[in-house]
LOSEKOL-410086 format. One line per 10 residues: number of its first residue (from 1); their letters; for each residue x, y, z of N, C-alpha, C, O, CB. Coordinates in nm, 2 decimals. Last residue first. Glycine has a CB too. Layout:
<atoms>
NUM) A) X:Y:Z:X:Y:Z:X:Y:Z:X:Y:Z:X:Y:Z ~ ...
</atoms>
This chain:
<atoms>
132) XXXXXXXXXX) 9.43:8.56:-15.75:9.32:8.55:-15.83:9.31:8.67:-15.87:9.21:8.69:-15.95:9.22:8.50:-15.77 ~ 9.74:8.40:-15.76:9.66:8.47:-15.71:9.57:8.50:-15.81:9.60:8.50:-15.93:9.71:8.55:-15.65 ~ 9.97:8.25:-15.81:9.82:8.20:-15.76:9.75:8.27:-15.73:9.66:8.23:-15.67:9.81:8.12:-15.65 ~ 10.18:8.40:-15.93:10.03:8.35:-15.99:9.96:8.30:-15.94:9.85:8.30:-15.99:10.01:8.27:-16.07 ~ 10.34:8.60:-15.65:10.29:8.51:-15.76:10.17:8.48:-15.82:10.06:8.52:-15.78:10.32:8.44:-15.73 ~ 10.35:8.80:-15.45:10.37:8.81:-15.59:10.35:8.66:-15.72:10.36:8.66:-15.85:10.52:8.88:-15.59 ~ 10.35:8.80:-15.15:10.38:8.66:-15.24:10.44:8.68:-15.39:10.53:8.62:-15.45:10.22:8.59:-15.27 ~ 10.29:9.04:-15.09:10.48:9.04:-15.08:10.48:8.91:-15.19:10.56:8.89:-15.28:10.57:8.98:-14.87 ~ 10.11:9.08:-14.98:10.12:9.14:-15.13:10.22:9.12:-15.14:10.28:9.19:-15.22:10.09:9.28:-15.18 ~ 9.89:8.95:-14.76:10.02:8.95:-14.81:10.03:8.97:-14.98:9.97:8.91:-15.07:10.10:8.81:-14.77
122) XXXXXXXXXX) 9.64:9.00:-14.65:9.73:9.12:-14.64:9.86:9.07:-14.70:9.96:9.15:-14.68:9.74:9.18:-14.48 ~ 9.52:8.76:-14.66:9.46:8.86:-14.74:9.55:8.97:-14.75:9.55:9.03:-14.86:9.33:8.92:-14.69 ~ 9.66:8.44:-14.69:9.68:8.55:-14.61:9.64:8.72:-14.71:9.72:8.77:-14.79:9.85:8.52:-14.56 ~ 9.65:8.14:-14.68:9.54:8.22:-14.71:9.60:8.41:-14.61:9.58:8.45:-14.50:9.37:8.12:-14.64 ~ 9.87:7.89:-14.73:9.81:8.00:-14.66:9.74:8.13:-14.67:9.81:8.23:-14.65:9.87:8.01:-14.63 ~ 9.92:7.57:-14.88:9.88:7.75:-14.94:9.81:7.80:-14.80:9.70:7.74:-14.76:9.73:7.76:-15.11 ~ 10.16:7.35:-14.87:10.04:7.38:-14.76:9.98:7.55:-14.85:10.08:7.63:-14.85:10.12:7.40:-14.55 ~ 10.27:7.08:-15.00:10.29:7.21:-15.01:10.13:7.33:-14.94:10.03:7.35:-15.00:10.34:7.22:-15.19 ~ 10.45:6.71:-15.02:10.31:6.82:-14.97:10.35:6.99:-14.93:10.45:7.02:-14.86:10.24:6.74:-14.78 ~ 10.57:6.56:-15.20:10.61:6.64:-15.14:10.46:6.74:-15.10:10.39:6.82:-15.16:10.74:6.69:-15.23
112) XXXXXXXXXX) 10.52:6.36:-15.45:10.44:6.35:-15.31:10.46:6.42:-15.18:10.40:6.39:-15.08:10.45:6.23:-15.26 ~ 10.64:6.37:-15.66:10.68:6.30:-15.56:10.64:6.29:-15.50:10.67:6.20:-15.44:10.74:6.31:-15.52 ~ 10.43:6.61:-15.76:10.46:6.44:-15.85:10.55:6.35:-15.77:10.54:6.24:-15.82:10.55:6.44:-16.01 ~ 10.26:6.74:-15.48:10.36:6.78:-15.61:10.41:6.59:-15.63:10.41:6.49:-15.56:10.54:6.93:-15.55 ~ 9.93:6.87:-15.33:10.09:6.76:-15.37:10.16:6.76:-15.50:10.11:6.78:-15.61:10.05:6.59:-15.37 ~ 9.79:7.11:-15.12:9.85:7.03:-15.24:9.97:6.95:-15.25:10.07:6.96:-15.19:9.88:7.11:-15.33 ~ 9.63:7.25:-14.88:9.72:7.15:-14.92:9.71:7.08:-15.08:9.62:7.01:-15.12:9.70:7.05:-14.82 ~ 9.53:7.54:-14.70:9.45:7.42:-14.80:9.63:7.32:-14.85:9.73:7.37:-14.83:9.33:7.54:-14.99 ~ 9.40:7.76:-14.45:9.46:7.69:-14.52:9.40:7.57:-14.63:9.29:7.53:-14.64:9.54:7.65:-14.44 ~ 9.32:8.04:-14.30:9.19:7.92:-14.39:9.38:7.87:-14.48:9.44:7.95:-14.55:8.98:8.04:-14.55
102) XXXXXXXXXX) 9.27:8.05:-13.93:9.35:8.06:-14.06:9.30:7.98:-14.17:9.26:7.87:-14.15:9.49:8.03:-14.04 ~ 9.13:8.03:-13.69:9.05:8.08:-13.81:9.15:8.12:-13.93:9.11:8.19:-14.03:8.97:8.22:-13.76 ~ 9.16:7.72:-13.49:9.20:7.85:-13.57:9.11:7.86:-13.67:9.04:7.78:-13.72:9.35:7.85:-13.64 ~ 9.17:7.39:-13.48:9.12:7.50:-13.43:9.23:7.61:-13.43:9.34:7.61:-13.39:9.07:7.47:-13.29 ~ 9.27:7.34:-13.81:9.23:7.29:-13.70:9.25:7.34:-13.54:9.36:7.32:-13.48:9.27:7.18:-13.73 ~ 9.23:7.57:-14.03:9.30:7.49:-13.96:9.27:7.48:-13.84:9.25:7.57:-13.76:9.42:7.51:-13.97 ~ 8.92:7.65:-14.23:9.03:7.70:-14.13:9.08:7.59:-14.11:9.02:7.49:-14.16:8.99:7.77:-14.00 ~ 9.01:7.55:-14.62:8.91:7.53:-14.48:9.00:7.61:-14.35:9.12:7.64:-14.37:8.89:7.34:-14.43 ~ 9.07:7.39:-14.92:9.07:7.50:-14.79:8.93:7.55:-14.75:8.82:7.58:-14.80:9.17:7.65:-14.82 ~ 9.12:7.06:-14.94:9.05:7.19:-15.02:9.05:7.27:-14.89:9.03:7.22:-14.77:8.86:7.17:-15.11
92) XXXXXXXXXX) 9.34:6.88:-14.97:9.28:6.94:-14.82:9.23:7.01:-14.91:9.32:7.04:-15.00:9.37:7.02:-14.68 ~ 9.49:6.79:-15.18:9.49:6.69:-15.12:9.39:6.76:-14.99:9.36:6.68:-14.90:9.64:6.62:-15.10 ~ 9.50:6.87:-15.54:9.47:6.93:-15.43:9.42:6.83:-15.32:9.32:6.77:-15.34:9.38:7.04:-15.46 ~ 9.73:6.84:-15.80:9.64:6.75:-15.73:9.62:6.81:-15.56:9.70:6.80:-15.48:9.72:6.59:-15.73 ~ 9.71:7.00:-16.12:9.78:6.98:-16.00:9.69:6.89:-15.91:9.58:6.86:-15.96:9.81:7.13:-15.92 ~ 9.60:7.09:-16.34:9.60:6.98:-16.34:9.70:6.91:-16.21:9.75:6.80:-16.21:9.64:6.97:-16.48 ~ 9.50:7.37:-16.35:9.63:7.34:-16.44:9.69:7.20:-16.39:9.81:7.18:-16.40:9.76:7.48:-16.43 ~ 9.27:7.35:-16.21:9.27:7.35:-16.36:9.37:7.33:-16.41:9.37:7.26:-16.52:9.24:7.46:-16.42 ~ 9.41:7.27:-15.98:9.34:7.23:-16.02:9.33:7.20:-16.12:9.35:7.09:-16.17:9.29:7.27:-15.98 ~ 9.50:7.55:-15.91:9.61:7.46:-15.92:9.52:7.32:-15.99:9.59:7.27:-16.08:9.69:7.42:-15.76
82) XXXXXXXXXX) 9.23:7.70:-15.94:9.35:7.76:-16.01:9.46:7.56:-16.04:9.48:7.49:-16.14:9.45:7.92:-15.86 ~ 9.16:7.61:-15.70:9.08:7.64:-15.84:9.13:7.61:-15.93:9.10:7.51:-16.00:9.05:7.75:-15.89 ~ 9.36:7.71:-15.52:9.31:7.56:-15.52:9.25:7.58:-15.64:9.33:7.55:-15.72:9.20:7.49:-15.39 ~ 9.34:8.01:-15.55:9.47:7.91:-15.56:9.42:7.78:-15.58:9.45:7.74:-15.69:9.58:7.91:-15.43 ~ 9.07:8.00:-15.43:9.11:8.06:-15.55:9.24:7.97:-15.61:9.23:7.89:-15.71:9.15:8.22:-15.51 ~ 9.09:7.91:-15.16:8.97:7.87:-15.26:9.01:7.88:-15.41:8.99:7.79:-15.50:8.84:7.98:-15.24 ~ 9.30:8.12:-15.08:9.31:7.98:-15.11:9.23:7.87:-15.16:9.27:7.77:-15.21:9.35:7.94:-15.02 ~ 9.39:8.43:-15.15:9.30:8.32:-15.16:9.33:8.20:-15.22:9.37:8.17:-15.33:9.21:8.36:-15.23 ~ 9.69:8.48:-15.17:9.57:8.56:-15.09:9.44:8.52:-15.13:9.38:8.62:-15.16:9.57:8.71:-15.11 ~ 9.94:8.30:-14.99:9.81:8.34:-15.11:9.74:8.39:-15.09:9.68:8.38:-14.98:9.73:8.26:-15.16
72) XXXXXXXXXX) 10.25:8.15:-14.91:10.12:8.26:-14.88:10.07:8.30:-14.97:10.14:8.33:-15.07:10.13:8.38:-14.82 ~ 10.32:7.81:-14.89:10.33:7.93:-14.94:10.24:8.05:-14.92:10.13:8.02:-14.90:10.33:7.92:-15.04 ~ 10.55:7.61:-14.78:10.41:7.67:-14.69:10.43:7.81:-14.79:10.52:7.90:-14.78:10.42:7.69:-14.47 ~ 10.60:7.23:-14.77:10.66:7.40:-14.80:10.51:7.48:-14.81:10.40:7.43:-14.83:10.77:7.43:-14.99 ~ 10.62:7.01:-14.48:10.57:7.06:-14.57:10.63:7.22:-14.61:10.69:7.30:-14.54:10.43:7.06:-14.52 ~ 10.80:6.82:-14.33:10.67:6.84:-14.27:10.62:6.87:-14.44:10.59:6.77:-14.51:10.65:6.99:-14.14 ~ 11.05:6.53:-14.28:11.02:6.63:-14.38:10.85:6.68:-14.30:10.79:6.60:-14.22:11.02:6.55:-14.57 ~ 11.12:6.34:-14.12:11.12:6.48:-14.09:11.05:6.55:-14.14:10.99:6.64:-14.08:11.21:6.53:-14.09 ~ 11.01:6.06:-14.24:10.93:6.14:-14.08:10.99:6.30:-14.07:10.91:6.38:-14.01:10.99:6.04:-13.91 ~ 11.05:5.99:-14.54:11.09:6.01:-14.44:10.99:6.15:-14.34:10.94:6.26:-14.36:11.23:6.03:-14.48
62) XXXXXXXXXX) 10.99:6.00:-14.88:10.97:6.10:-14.78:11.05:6.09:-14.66:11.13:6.18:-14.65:10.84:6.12:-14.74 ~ 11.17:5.77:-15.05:11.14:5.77:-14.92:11.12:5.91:-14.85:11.21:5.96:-14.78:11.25:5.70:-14.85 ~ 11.20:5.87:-15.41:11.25:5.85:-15.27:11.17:5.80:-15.13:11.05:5.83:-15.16:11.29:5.97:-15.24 ~ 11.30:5.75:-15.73:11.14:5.81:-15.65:11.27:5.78:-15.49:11.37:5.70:-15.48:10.90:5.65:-15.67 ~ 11.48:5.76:-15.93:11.36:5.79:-15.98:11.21:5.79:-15.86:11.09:5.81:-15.88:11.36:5.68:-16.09 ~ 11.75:5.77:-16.01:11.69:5.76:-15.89:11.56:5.81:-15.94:11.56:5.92:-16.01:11.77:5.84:-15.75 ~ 11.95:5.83:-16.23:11.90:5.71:-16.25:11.83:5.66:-16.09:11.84:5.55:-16.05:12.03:5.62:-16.30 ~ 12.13:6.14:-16.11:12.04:6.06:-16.27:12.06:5.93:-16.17:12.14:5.91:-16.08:12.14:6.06:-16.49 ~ 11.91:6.29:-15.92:12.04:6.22:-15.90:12.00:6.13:-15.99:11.90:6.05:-15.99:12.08:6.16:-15.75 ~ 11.76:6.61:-15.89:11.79:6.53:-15.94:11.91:6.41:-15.93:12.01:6.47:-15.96:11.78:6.59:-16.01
52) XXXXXXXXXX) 11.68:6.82:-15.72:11.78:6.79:-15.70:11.76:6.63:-15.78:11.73:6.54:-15.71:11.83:6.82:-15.55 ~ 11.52:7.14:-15.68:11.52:7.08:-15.70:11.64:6.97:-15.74:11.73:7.03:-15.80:11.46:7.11:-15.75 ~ 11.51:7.46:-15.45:11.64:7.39:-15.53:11.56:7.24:-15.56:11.52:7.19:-15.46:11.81:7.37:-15.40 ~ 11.33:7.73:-15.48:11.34:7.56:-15.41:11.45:7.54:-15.52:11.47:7.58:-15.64:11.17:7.43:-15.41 ~ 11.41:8.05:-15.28:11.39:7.98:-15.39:11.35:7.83:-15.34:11.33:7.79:-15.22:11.53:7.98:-15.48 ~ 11.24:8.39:-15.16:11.28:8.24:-15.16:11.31:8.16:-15.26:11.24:8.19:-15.36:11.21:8.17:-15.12 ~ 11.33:8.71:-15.29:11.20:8.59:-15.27:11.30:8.47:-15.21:11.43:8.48:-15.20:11.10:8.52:-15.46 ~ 11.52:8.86:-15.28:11.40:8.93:-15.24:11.31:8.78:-15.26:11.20:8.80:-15.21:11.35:9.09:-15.33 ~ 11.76:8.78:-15.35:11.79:8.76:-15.18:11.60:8.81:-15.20:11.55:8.80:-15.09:11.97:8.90:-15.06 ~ 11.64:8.50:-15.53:11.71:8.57:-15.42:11.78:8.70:-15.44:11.85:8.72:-15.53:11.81:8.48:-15.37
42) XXXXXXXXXX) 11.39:8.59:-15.76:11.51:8.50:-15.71:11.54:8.57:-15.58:11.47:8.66:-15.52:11.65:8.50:-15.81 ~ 11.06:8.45:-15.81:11.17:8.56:-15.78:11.27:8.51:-15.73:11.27:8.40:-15.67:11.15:8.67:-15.68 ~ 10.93:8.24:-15.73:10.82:8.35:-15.79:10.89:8.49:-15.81:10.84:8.60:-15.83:10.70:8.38:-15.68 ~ 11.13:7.96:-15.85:11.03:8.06:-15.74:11.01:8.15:-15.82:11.04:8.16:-15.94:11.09:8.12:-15.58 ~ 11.35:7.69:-15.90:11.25:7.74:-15.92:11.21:7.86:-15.77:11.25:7.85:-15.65:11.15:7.62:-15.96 ~ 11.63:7.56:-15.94:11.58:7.61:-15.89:11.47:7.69:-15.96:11.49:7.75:-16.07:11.65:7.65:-15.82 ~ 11.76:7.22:-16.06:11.69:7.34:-16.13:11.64:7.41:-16.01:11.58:7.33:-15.94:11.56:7.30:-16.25 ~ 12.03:7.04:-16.14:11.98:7.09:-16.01:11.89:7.20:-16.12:11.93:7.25:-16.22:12.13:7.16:-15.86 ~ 12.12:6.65:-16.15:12.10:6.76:-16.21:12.03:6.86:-16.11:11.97:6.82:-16.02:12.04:6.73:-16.33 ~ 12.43:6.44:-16.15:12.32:6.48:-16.08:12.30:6.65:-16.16:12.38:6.73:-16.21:12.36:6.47:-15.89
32) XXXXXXXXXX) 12.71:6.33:-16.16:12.56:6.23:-16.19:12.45:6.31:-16.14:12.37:6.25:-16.08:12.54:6.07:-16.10 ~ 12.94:6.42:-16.10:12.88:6.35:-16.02:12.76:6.33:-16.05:12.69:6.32:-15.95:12.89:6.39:-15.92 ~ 12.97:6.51:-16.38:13.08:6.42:-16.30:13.07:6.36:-16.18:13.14:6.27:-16.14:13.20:6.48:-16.27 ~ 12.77:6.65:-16.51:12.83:6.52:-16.50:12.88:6.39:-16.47:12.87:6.27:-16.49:12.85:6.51:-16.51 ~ 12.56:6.82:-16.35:12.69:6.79:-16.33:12.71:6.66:-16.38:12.67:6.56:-16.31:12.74:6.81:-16.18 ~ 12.36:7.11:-16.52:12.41:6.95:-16.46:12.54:6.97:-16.46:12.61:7.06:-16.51:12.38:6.80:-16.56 ~ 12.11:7.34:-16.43:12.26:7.32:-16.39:12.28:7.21:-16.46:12.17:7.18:-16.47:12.29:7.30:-16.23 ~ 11.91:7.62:-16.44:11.94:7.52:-16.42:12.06:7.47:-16.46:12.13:7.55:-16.52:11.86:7.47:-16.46 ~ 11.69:7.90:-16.30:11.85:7.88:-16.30:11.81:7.69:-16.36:11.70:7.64:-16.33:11.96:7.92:-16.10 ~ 11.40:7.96:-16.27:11.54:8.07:-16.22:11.65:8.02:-16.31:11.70:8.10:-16.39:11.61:8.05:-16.04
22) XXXXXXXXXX) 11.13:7.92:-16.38:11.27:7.82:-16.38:11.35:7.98:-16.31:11.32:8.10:-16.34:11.34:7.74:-16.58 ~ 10.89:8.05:-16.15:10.95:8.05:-16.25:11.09:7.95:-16.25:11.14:7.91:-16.15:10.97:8.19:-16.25 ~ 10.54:7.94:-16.07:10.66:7.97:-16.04:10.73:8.00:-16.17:10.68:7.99:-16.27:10.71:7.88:-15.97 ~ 10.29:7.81:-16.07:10.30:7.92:-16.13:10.42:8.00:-16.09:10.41:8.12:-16.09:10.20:7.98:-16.10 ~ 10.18:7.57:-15.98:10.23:7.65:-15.91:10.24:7.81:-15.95:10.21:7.91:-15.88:10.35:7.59:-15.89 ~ 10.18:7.46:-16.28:10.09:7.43:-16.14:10.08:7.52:-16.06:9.97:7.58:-16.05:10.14:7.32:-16.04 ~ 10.40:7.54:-16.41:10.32:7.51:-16.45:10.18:7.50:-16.35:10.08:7.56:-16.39:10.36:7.43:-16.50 ~ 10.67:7.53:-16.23:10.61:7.61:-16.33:10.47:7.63:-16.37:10.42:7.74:-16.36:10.67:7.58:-16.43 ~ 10.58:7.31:-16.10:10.62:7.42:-16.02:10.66:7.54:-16.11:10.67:7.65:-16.05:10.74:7.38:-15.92 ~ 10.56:7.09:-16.26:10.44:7.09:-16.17:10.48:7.24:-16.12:10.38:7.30:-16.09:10.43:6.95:-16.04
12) XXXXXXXXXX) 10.79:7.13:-16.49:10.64:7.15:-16.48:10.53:7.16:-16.38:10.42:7.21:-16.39:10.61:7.08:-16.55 ~ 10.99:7.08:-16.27:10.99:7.19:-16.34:10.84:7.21:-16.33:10.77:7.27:-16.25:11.04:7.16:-16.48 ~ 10.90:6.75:-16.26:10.91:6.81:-16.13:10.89:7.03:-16.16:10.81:7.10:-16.09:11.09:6.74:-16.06 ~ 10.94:6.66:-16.52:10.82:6.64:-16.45:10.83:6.75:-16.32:10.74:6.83:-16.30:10.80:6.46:-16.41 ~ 11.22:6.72:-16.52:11.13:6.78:-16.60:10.97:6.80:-16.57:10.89:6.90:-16.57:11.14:6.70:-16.72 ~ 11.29:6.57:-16.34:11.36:6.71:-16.30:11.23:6.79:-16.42:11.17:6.90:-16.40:11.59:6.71:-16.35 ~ 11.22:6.28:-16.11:11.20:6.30:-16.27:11.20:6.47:-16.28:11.11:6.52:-16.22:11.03:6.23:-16.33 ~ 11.23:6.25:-15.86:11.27:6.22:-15.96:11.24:6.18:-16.08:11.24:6.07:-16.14:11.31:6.17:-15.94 ~ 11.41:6.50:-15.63:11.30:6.45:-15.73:11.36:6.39:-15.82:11.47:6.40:-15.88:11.21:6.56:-15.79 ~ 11.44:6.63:-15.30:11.49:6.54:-15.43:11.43:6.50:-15.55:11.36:6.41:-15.50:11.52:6.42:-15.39
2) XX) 11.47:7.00:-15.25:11.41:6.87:-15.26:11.44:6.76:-15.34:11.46:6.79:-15.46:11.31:6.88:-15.26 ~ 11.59:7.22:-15.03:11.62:7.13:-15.15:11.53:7.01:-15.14:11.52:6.93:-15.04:11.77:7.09:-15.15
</atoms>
């Protein structure tokens, strides 16, 4: 789950950028807060992200735990291109990771939540748009 704040802005970067799908969206009134999951498939056969809106919070404190969401691509030159054109903000253009021959690359989403693309030729499981 991640917090975001702004639920529309946040949609579009992970629809739109990403190339994900809305799954589901929610509000709760009664406790002030709105929830949209997005992914490339629902559960139980993909992962989702729960987005988490809390009306009238409009940016958070990352904080030291958080690392990164790590997706697999089968080209990350490609994906980076890609996220690019559709106006996403690519923060590492891919490259191997530091010593290794895995070619990763890094993007940021409108909170500043960092989302790492893993270059993995043999995964056909991703099924999503980033791919080239």
């Amino acid at each position: 789950m991640l917090r975001v704040g702004d639920l529309d802005r946040s949609i579009a970067f992970y629809t739109g950028v990403l190339g994900m799908q809305l799954l589901r969206r929610s509000e709760n009134p009664e406790y002030k807060y709105s929830l949209a999951f997005v992914g490339y498939g629902g559960n139980p056969d993909q992962a989702e992200i729960e987005l988490t809106y809390n009306w009238g919070t409009s940016s958070y404190e990352l904080g030291t735990a958080y690392g990164h969401i790590a997706l697999g691509v089968p080209d990350a030159a490609a994906a980076c291109e890609k996220i690019r054109a559709n106006g996403g903000n690519v923060t590492r253009e891919a490259g191997p990771v530091k010593g290794g021959s895995t070619v990763i690359a890094f993007v940021t989403d409108p909170d500043g939540y960092k989302i790492e693309l893993i270059e993995r030729k043999d995964d056909h499981a991703a099924g999503n748009s980033l791919r080239s």
